[in-house]
Phi, psi and omega in degrees: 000122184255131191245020162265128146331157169216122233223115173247091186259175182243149171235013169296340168188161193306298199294356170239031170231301172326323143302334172249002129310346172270342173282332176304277189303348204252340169278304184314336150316301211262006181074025159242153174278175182193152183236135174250142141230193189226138154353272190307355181266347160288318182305155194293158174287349195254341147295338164302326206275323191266039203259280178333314183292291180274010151316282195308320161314266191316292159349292216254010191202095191279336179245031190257287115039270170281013168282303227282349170270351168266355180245112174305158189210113198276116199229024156257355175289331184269000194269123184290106191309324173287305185325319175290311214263003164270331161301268214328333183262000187272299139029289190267329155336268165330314177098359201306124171229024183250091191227141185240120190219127186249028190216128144343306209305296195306356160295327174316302191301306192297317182293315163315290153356251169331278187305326163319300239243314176289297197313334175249043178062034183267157147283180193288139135334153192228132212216141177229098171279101198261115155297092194291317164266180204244014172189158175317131177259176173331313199277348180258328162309290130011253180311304168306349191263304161321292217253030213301014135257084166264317188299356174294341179232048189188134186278114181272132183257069223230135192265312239195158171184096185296342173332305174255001189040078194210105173287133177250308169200179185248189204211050187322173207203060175090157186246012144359037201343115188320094184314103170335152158301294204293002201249345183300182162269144179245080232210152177209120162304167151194126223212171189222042185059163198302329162283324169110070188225141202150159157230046170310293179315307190282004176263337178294331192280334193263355162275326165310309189296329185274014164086346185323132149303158186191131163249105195270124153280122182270146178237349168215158169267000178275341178283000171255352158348316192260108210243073177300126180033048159074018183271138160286159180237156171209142158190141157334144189280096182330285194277036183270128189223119159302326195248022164272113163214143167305140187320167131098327199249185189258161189244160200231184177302123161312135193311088165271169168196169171248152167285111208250131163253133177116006200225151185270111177280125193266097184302112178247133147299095161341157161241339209243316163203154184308166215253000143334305202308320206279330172289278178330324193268347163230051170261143174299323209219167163244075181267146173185164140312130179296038177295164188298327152322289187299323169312298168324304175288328159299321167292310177311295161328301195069057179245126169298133170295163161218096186272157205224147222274152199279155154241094208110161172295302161023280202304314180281319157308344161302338208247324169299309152340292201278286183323342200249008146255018167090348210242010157184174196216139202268144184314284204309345161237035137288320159308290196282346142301007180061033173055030217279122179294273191350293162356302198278319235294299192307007180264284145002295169302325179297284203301317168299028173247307173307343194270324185297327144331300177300130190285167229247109195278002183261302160324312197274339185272320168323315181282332173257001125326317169290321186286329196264016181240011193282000000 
């Protein structure tokens, strides 16, 4: 019987990686081990090669992005078929029955896996579908639409759930202490999420004319060249592949830094949370888009959102969600508060109450880890 968790991420965006390495790091408190892979390390090589090709579309084309969250996508036509059936036997090798999956796309593979594994009179994997946004995101729409009993063999998890309005648990983020407000920087992050998709860019130019402070993610490094009223860049390291990783090591937070002009930026890889996160807990503010990355980091912090228009229906209950518990605000009535720090502080407060609610899922899947290995 193999007891390492097996943490199934994506590297189609931040919010569905990032999170299960933080789930990764955060078991590992509790003595159990865990293996990541990511989605994409599956995919045929020349669907991996056009990853890049559309990154850079959304980036530079937002509603290109979002049509592309309206069209379901049968993502076994892209599955390198030897690459799936050499995990499933490495797999069944290992005895692995522990699995945490935050992307739709690993249902298929997890259903091979599972009819494998029964056929030679084994049980069933004991499998955790962790929902990051508070509604289906693409890769789970998807599925329901191919494959619409999935959920039927598998514990559907929800971190958020605009359904009941409701936060059910969290995701802690490094064990820090939570920066007071008034203790903040008077900073506003601003980000367009792991692909850089959004209209993060035209509000950063127009909070810049007003003088705002703003710690900006850059998605090319020529976008900090024009370096304005004393604002910081920070970026990922541009040749960081979530599903690239070297023999021998685990993949881990992508490689930051911040961008300094004229000095050649020294990428590090974080250990205790990605290095956005380190910006973020001591900013006044978030403007972004409501992805599943960002919801996490607001809450983790407790730095009030500023949502910027959603990408995908996902989002927009995300965005719906956080307003109507207070815990975040639309540009435009931030705008019409006169872009106000104050404005945020009951946002702020609001989240350190919710978080102090929630139950904690990295606690809570340890303890039915235990039992169920007990």
């Amino acid at each position: 019987m193999n007891r390492n968790v097996t943490i199934l991420c994506s590297g189609f965006g931040l919010g569905f990686y990032i999170p299960g390495i933080l789930v990764a790091r955060g078991l590992e408190k509790f003595g159990i081990s865990s293996d990541i892979y990511v989605f994409e390390s599956v995919l045929d090589p020349e669907k991996q090669r056009r990853i890049d090709d559309s990154k850079a579309a959304y980036h530079h084309h937002f509603a290109a992005a979002q049509l592309a969250t309206r069209l379901p996508k049968d993502i076994r036509d892209s599955i390198d078929a030897r690459a799936a059936q050499q995990l499933i036997e490495q797999w069944d090798l290992e005895e692995r029955e522990h699995f945490i999956a935050l992307s739709g796309n690993w249902v298929y593979i997890l259903d091979l896996y599972r009819e494998h594994r029964i056929s030679k009179g084994h049980r069933a994997p004991d499998v955790d579908l962790l929902y990051v946004d508070s509604d289906y995101s693409p890769s789970w729409r998807s599925m329901k639409k191919f494959v619409s009993d999935f959920k039927s063999r598998y514990r559907e998890v929800w971190l958020y759930r605009a359904e009941i309005g409701e936060i059910e648990r969290c995701i802690p983020i490094g064990e820090e202490e939570t920066v007071p407000y008034d203790n903040r920087r008077l900073s506003y992050v601003v980000h367009g999420g792991g692909w850089g998709i959004g209209t993060y860019r035209n509000e950063a130019e127009e909070l810049e004319r007003l003088g705002i402070a703003l710690d900006i993610v850059a998605y090319l490094e020529e976008e900090a060249g024009q370096e304005m009223n004393g604002n910081r860049w920070f970026m990922n390291d541009p040749k960081w592949k979530a599903w690239e990783t070297s023999p021998g090591s685990t993949p881990g937070f992508p490689p930051f830094a911040e961008l300094v002009p004229d000095e050649t930026p020294v990428y590090k890889a974080p250990l205790e949370h990605h290095g956005l996160y380190g910006i973020i807990r001591q900013a006044s503010g978030i403007i972004s888009k409501p992805g599943a990355g960002t919801l996490m980091d607001s809450l983790a912090s407790a730095t009030p959102l500023i949502m910027l228009d959603p990408f995908g229906s996902h989002e927009a209950h995300n965005a719906t969600l956080w307003q109507k518990l207070g815990l975040g605000i639309s540009m435009a009535d931030w705008k019409a508060e006169g872009y106000s720090r104050e404005a945020l502080r009951p946002l702020h407060e609001r989240l350190l109450a919710a978080r102090a609610n929630a139950k904690d899922y990295i606690e809570e899947y340890a303890h039915a880890f235990a039992a169920f290995n007990s």
